[in-house]
KOLPA-23460 format. One record per residue (C-alpha): residue number from 0; residue in one letter; x, y, z. Coordinates in steps of 0.2 Angstrom, whole numbers. Example, Ala and Ser with C-alpha at 12.3 -4.5 7.8 and 13.67 -1.06 7.14 Angstrom:
2
+-----+----+-------+-------+-------+
|   i | aa |    c1 |    c2 |    c3 |
+-----+----+-------+-------+-------+
|   0 |  A |    62 |   -22 |    39 |
|   1 |  S |    68 |    -5 |    36 |
+-----+----+-------+-------+-------+
This chain:
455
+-----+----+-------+-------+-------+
|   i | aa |    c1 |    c2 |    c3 |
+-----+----+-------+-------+-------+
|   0 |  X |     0 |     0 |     0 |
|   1 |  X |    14 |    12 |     4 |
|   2 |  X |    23 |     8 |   -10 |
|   3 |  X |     8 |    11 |   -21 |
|   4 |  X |     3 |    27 |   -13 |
|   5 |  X |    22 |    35 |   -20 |
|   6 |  X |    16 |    31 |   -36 |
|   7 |  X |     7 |    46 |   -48 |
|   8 |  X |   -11 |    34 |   -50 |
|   9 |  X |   -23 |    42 |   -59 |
|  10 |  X |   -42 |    40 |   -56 |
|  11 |  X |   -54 |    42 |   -72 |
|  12 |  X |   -73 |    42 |   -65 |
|  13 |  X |   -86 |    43 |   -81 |
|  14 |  X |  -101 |    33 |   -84 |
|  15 |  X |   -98 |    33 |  -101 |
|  16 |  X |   -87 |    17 |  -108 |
|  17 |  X |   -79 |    22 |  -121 |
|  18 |  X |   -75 |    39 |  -113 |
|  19 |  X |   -65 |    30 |   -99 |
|  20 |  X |   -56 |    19 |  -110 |
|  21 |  X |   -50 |    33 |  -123 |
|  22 |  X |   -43 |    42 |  -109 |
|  23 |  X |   -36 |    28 |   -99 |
|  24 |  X |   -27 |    21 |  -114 |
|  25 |  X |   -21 |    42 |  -121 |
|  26 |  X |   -13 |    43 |  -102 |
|  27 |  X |    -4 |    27 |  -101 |
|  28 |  X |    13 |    35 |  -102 |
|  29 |  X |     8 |    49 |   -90 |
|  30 |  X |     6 |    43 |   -77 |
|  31 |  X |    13 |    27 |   -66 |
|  32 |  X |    -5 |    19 |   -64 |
|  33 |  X |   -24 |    22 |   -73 |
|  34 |  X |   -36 |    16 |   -67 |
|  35 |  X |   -56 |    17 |   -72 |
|  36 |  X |   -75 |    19 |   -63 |
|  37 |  X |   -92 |    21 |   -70 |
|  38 |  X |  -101 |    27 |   -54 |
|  39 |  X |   -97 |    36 |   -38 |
|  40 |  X |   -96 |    24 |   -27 |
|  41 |  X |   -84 |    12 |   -37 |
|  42 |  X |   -72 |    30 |   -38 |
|  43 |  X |   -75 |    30 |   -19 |
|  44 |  X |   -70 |    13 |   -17 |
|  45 |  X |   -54 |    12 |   -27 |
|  46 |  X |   -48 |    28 |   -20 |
|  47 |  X |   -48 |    23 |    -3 |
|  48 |  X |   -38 |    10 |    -8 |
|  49 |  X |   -27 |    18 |   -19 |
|  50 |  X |   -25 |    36 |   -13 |
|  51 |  X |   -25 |    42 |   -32 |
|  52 |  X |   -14 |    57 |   -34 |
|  53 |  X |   -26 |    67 |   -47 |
|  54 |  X |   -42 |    60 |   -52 |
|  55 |  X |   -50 |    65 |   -68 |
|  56 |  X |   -71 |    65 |   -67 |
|  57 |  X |   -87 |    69 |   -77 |
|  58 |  X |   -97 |    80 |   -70 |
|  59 |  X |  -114 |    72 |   -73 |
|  60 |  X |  -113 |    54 |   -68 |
|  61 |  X |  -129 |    43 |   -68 |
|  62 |  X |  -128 |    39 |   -52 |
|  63 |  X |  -135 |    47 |   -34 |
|  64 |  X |  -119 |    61 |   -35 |
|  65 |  X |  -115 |    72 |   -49 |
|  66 |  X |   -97 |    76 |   -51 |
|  67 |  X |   -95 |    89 |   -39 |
|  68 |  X |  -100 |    80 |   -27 |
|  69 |  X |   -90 |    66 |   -28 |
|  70 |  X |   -77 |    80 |   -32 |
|  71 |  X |   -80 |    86 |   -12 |
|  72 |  X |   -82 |    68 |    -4 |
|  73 |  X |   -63 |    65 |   -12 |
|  74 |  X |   -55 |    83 |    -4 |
|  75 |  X |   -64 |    80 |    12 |
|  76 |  X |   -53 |    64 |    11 |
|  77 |  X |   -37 |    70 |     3 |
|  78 |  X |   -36 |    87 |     4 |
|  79 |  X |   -21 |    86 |    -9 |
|  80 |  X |   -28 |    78 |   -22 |
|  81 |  X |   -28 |    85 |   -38 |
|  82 |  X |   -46 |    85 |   -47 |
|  83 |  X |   -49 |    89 |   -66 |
|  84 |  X |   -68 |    91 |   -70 |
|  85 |  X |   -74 |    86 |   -87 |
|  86 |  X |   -89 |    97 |   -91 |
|  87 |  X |  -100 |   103 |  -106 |
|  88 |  X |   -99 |   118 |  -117 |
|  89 |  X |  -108 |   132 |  -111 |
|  90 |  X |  -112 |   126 |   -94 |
|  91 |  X |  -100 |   139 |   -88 |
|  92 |  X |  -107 |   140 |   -69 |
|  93 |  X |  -104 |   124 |   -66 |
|  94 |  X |   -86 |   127 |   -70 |
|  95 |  X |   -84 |   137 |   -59 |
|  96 |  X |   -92 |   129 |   -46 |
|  97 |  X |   -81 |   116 |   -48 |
|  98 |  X |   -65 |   127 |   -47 |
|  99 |  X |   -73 |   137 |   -30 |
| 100 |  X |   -74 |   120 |   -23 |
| 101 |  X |   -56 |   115 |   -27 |
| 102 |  X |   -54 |   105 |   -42 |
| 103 |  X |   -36 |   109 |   -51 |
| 104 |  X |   -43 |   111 |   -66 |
| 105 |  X |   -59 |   108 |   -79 |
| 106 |  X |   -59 |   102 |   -96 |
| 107 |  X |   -72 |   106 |  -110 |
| 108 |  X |   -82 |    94 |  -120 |
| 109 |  X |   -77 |    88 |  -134 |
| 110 |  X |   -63 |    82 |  -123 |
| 111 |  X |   -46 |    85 |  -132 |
| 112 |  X |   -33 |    73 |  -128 |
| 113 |  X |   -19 |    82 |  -131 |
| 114 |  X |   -25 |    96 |  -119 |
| 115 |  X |   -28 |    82 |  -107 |
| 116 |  X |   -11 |    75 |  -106 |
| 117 |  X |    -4 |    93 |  -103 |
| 118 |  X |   -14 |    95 |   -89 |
| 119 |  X |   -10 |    79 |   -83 |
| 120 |  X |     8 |    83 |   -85 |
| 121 |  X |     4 |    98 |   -73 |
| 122 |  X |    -3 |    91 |   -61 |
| 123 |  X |    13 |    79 |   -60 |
| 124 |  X |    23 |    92 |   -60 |
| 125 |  X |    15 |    98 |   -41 |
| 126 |  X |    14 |    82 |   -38 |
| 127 |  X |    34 |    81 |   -39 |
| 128 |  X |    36 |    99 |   -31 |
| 129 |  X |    27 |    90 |   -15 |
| 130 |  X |    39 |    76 |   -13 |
| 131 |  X |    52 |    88 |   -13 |
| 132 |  X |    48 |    97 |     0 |
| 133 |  X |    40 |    83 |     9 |
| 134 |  X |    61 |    77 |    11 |
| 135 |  X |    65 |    95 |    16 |
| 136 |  X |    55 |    93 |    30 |
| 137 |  X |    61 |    74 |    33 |
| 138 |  X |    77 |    85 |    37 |
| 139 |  X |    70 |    96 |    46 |
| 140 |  X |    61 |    83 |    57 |
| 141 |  X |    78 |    80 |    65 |
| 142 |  X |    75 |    96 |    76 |
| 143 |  X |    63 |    87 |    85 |
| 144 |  X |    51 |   102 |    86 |
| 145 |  X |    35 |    99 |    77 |
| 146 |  X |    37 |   111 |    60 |
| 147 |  X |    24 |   122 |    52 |
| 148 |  X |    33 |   120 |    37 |
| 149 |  X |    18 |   111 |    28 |
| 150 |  X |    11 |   118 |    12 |
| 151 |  X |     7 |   112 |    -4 |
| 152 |  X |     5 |   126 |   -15 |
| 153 |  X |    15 |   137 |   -25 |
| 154 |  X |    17 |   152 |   -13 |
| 155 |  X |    27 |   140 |     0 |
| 156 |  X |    36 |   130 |   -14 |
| 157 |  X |    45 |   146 |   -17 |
| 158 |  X |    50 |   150 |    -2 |
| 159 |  X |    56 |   131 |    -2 |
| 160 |  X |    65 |   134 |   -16 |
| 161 |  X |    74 |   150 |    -8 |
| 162 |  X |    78 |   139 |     8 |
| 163 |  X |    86 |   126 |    -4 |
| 164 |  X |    97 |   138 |   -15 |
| 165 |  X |   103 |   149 |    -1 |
| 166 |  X |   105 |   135 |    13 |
| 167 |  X |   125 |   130 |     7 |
| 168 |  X |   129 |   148 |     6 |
| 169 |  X |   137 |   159 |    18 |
| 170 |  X |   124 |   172 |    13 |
| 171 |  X |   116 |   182 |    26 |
| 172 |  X |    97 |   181 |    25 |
| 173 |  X |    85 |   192 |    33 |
| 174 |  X |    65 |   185 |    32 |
| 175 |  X |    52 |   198 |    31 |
| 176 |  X |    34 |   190 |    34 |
| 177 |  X |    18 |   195 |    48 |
| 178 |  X |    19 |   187 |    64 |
| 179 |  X |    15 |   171 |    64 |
| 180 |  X |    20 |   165 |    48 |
| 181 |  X |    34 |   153 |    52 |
| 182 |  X |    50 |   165 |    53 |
| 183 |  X |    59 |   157 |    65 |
| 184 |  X |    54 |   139 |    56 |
| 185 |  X |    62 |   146 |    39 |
| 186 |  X |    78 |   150 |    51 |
| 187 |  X |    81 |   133 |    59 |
| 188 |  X |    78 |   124 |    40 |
| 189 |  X |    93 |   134 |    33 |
| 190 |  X |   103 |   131 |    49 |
| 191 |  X |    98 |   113 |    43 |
| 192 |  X |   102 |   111 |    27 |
| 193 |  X |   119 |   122 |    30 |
| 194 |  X |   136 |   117 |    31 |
| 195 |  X |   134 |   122 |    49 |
| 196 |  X |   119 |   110 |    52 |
| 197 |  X |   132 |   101 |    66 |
| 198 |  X |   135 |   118 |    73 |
| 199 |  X |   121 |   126 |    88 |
| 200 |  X |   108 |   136 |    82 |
| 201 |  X |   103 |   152 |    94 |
| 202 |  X |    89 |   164 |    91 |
| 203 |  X |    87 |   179 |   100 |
| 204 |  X |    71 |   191 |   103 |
| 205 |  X |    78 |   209 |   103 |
| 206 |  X |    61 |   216 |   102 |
| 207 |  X |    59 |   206 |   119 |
| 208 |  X |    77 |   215 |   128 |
| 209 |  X |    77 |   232 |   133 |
| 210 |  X |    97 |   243 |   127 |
| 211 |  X |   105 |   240 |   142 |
| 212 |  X |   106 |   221 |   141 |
| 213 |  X |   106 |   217 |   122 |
| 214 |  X |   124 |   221 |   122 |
| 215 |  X |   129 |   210 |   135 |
| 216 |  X |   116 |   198 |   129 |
| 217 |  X |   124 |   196 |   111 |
| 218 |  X |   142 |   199 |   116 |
| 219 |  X |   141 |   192 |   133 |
| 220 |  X |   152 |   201 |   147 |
| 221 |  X |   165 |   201 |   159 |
| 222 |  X |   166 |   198 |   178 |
| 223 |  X |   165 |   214 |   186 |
| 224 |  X |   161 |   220 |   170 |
| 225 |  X |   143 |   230 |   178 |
| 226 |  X |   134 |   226 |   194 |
| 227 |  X |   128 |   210 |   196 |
| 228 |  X |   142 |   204 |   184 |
| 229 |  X |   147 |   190 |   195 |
| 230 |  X |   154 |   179 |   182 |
| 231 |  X |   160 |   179 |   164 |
| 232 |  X |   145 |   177 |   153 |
| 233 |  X |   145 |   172 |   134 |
| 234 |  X |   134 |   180 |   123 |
| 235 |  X |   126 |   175 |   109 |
| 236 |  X |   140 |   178 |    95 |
| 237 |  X |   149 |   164 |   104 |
| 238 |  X |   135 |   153 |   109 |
| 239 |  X |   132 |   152 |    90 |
| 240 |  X |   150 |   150 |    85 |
| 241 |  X |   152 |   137 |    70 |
| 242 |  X |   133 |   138 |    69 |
| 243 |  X |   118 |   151 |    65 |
| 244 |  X |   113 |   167 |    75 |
| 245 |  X |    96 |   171 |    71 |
| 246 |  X |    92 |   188 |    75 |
| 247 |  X |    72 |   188 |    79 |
| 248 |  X |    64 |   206 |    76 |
| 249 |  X |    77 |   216 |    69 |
| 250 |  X |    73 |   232 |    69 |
| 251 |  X |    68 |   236 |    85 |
| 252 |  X |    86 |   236 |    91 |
| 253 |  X |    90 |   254 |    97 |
| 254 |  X |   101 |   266 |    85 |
| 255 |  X |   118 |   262 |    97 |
| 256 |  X |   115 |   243 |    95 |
| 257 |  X |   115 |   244 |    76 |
| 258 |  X |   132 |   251 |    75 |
| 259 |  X |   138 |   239 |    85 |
| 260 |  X |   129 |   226 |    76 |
| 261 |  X |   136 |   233 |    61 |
| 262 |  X |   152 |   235 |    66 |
| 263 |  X |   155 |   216 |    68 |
| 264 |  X |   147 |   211 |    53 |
| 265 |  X |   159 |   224 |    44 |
| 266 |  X |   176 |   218 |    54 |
| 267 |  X |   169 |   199 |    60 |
| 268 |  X |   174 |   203 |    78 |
| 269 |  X |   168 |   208 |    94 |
| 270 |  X |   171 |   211 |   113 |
| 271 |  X |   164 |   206 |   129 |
| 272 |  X |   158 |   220 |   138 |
| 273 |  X |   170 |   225 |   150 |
| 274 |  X |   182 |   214 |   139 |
| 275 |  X |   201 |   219 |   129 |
| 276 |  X |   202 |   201 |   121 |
| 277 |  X |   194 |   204 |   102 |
| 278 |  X |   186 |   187 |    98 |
| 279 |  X |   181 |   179 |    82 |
| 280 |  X |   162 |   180 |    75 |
| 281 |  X |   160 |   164 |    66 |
| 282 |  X |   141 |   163 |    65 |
| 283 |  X |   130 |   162 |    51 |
| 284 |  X |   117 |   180 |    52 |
| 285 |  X |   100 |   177 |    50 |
| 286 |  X |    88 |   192 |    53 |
| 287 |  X |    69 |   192 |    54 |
| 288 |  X |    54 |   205 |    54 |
| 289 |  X |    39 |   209 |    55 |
| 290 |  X |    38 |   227 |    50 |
| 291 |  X |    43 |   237 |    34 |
| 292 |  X |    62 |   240 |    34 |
| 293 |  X |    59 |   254 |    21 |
| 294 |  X |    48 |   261 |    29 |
| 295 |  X |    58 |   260 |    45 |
| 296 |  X |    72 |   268 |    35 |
| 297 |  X |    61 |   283 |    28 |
| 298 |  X |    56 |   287 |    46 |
| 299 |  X |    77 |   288 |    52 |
| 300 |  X |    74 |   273 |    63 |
| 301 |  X |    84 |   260 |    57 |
| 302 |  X |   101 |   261 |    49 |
| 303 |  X |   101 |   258 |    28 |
| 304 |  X |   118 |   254 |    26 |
| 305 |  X |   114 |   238 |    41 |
| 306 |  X |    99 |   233 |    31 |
| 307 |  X |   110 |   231 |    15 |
| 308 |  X |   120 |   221 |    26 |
| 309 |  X |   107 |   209 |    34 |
| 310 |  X |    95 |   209 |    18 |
| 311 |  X |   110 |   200 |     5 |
| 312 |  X |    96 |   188 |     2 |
| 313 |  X |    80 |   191 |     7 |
| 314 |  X |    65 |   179 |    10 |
| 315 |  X |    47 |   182 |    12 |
| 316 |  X |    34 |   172 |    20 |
| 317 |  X |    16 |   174 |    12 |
| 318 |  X |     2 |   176 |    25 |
| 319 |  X |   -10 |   162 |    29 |
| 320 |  X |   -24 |   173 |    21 |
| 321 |  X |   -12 |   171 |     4 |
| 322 |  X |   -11 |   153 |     3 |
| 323 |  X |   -27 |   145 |     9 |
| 324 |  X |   -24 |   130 |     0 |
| 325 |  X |    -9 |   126 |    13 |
| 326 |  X |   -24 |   123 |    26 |
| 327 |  X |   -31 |   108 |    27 |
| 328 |  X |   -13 |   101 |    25 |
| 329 |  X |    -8 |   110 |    41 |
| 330 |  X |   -24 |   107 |    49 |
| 331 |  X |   -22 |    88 |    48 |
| 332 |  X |    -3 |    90 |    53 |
| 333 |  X |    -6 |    98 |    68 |
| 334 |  X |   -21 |    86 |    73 |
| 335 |  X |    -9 |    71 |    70 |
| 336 |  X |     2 |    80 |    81 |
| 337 |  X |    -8 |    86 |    96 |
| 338 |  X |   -18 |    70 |    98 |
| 339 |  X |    -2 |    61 |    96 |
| 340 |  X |     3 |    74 |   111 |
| 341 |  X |   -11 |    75 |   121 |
| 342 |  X |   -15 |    55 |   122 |
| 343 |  X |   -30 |    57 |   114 |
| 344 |  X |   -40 |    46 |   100 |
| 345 |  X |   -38 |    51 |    82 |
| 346 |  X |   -49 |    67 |    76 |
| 347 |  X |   -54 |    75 |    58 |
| 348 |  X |   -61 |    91 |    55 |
| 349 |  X |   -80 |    89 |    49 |
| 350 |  X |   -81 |    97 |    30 |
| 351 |  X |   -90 |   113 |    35 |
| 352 |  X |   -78 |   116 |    48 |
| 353 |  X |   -62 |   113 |    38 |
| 354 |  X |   -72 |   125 |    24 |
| 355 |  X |   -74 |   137 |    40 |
| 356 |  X |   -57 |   136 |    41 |
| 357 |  X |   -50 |   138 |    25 |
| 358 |  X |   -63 |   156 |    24 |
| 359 |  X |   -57 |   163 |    39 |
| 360 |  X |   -46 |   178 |    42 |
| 361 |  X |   -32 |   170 |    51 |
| 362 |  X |   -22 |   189 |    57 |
| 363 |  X |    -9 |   177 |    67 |
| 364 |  X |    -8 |   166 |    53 |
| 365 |  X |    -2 |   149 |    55 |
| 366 |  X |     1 |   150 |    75 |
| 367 |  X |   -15 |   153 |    79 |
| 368 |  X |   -22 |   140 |    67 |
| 369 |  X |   -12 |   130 |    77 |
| 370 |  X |   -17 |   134 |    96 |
| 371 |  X |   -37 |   135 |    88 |
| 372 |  X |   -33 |   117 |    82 |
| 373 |  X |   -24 |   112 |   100 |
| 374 |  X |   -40 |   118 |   108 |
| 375 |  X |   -51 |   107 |    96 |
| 376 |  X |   -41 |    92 |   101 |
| 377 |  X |   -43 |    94 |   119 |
| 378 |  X |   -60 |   101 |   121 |
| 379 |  X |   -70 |    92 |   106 |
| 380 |  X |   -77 |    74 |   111 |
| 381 |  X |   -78 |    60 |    97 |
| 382 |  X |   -68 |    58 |    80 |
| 383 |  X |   -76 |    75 |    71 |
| 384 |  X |   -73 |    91 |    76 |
| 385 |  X |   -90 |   101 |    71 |
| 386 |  X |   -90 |   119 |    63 |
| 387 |  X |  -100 |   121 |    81 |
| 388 |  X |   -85 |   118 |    92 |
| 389 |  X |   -75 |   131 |    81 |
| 390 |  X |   -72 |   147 |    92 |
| 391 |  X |   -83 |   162 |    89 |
| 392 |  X |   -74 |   175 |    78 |
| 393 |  X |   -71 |   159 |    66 |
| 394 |  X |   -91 |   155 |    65 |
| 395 |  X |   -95 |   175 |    62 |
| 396 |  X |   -85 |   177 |    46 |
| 397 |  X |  -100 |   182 |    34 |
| 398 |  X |  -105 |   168 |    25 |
| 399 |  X |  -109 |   169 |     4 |
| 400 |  X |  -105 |   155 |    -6 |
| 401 |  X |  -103 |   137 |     7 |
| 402 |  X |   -83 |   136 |     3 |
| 403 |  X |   -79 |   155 |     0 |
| 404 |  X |   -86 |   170 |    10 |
| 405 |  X |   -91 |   185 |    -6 |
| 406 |  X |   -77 |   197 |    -1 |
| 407 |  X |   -66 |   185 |    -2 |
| 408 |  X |   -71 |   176 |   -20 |
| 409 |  X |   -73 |   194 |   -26 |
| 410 |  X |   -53 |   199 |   -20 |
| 411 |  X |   -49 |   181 |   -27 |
| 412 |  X |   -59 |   186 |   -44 |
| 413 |  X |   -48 |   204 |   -45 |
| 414 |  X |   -32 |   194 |   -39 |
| 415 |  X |   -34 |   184 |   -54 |
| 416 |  X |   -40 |   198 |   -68 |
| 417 |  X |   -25 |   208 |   -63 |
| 418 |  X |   -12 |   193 |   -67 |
| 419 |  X |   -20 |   186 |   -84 |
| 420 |  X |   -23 |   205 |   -89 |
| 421 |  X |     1 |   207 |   -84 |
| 422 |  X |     4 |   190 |   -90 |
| 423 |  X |    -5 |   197 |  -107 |
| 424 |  X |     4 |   210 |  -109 |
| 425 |  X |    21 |   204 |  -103 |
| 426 |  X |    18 |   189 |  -118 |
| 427 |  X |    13 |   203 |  -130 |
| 428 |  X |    -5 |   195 |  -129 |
| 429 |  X |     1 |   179 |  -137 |
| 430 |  X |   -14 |   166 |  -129 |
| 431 |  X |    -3 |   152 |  -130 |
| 432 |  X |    13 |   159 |  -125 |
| 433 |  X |    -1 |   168 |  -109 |
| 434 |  X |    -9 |   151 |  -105 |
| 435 |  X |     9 |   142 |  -101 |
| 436 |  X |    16 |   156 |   -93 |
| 437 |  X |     1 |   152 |   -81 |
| 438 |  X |     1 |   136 |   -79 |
| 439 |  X |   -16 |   134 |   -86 |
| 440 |  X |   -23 |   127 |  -102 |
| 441 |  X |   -30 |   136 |  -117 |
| 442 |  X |   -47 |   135 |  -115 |
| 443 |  X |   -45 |   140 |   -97 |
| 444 |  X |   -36 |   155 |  -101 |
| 445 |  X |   -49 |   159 |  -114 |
| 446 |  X |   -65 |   155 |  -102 |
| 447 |  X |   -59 |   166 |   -90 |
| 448 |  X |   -52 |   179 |  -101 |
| 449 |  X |   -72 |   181 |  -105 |
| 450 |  X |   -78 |   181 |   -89 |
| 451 |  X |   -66 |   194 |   -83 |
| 452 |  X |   -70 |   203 |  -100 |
| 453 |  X |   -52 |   205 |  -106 |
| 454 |  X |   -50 |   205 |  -125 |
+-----+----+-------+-------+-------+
């Protein structure tokens, strides 16, 4: 079964014969395994025992569950699973009902098998972009810290990708993103995945220590050095010697400690306070922040020749709000883990919750998903957690459409207008040059180019 489920198997559902077979028989060199099902139930019932990677289905099946149905029953199962939809000309709502509900992509009728295989070939492609980063965080699991570090979609694959180009280097990196998003995770994978992975990592809050003890706490100090100085302390510099110092928010460090700060990444040394003895700093920089450095330069509060410094390579971490498709992976991960913590018997999110979820606001991004789904492991009875048990500032986000709140579907539907209408222009409005420039097929480009009435 493991073995199986590290295979690409694609699912084909349609109740019409020859329909199954043609496709079955065009994607035999796409994919690893194809197989077929004529109803719902039969698709329900292979893919519980296969796990298919990407499932291709008709929307109108003879059977008691139309395709969007079934399309719902398989994410509710697998939230990862890609779904192509098969649908007829000029039934232009259900196509993007089938997209609001998260299917990858749809196919018009008369189904085109070369545009099949392309999609096909896409969906692989993220396919592949997952087990990557599933053995990132196999490394990363030797913290042994449980690790945010769970996405799926494109937004965090770049940010991956970052991680994996810069990790070797000797680069500092400074990593902008909203509280919440994981900075300090992103720090410990390219301390990781370094040349100084056998070396200590030390992080330090200099939001959280007021002037007159961030010198001593990043140099350390002498005996005698100050009252209370009762015994030579190391700092952080040292601490982190032969390993990575990563500096947690930045830019609150008063004028006076920036100098110094810039000073030993200028000259690569530094004294204890109180102390002659110049020492060595062999420690990898990485910065973090919350704020707008630029803005924070503007203003005269923080040093631009110490951002050039800190910022060599810079990452950002997208908000949860900006990759809603990383939910339901990180809601299962964290229920894994906190019922694995908390002794408790396995627990799923009900649909309507997880669809709560994925709609929600979420200002402290991916920690507070994870403290709301602590609290649903240790206060819910039973197997399923309810969209009842949710707290209350989930359950009030203004409902419109059951998986997307209206505001949200209309910002998506801009979102989306804006990119097509650049990715036109930037390909000099060639459609097909556009369309794989998006990662979308033809006719996809060319429905929605006409419902966002772009010409």
């Amino acid at each position: 079964m493991m073995q199986e489920a590290e295979q690409f198997a694609v699912l084909i559902v349609d109740d019409e014969p020859n329909i199954r077979a043609g496709l079955a028989k065009g994607l035999a060199t796409e994919a690893d395994v194809v197989e077929m099902a004529g109803d719902a139930d039969e698709a329900l019932a292979k893919f519980a025992e296969k796990g298919h990677r990407l499932v291709i289905v008709d929307v109108r099946l003879n059977c008691n569950m139309t395709g969007i149905q079934l399309l719902t029953r398989l994410l509710s199962i697998r939230p990862q699973t890609a779904v192509i939809v098969i649908t007829a000309h000029g039934t232009a709502e259900t196509a993007v009902e089938a997209m609001r509900a998260g299917a990858f992509d749809f196919i018009l009728k008369p189904v085109d098998l070369n545009l099949v295989r392309q999609q096909v070939r896409r969906a692989r492609q993220h396919y592949e972009l997952r087990q990557e980063n599933q053995i990132l965080r196999n490394r990363l699991a030797a913290s042994g810290e449980i690790s945010s570090i769970v996405a799926g979609g494109a937004a965090m694959e770049d940010v991956f990708r970052q991680v994996r180009q810069v990790a070797a280097t000797e680069a500092t990196v400074m990593i902008h993103g909203e509280s919440g998003t994981g900075k300090e995770l992103i720090g410990k994978a390219l301390h990781n995945l370094s040349n100084r992975s056998s070396g200590p990592f030390i992080a330090v809050n200099l939001g959280a220590l007021p002037e007159t003890l961030l010198e001593s706490e990043l140099f350390g100090h002498e005996k005698g050095s100050f009252s209370g100085a009762l015994r030579r302390k190391p700092g952080c510099f040292e601490l982190a010697n032969s390993g990575t110092l990563f500096l947690d928010e930045v830019t609150e460090m008063s004028q006076k400690s920036q100098v110094d700060l810039l000073r030993v990444l200028e000259t690569r040394e530094y004294r204890r306070v109180g102390g002659e003895e110049a020492l060595h700093a062999d420690a990898r920089i990485v910065s973090a922040t919350n704020r707008s450095v630029q803005d924070l330069i503007e203003e005269g509060s923080f040093r631009e020749d110490l951002f050039y410094r800190l910022n060599v390579i810079p990452i950002e971490i997208p908000p949860l709000r900006n990759r809603r498709e990383d939910i339901p992976l990180l809601v299962d991960h964290f229920l894994e883990h906190f019922c694995s913590r908390h002794k408790c018997q396995p627990k799923r999110m009900s649909a309507e919750a997880m669809q709560l979820l994925i709609a929600a606001a979420w200002p402290g991004n991916v920690r507070q998903l994870r403290n709301v789904v602590e609290r649903m492991v240790i206060t819910c009875d039973g197997d399923s957690i309810p969209q009842s048990a949710l707290p209350r500032e989930l359950r009030s986000v203004p409902r419109g459409n059951p998986t997307l709140p209206g505001s949200l579907a209309d910002a998506l539907d801009e979102c989306e207008k804006n990119t097509i209408q650049l990715a036109l222009e930037a390909c000099n409005h060639h459609r097909e040059n556009t369309a794989k420039a998006l990662g979308i097929s033809l006719r996809s480009l060319h429905y929605k180019m006409s419902r966002h009435g772009l010409h």
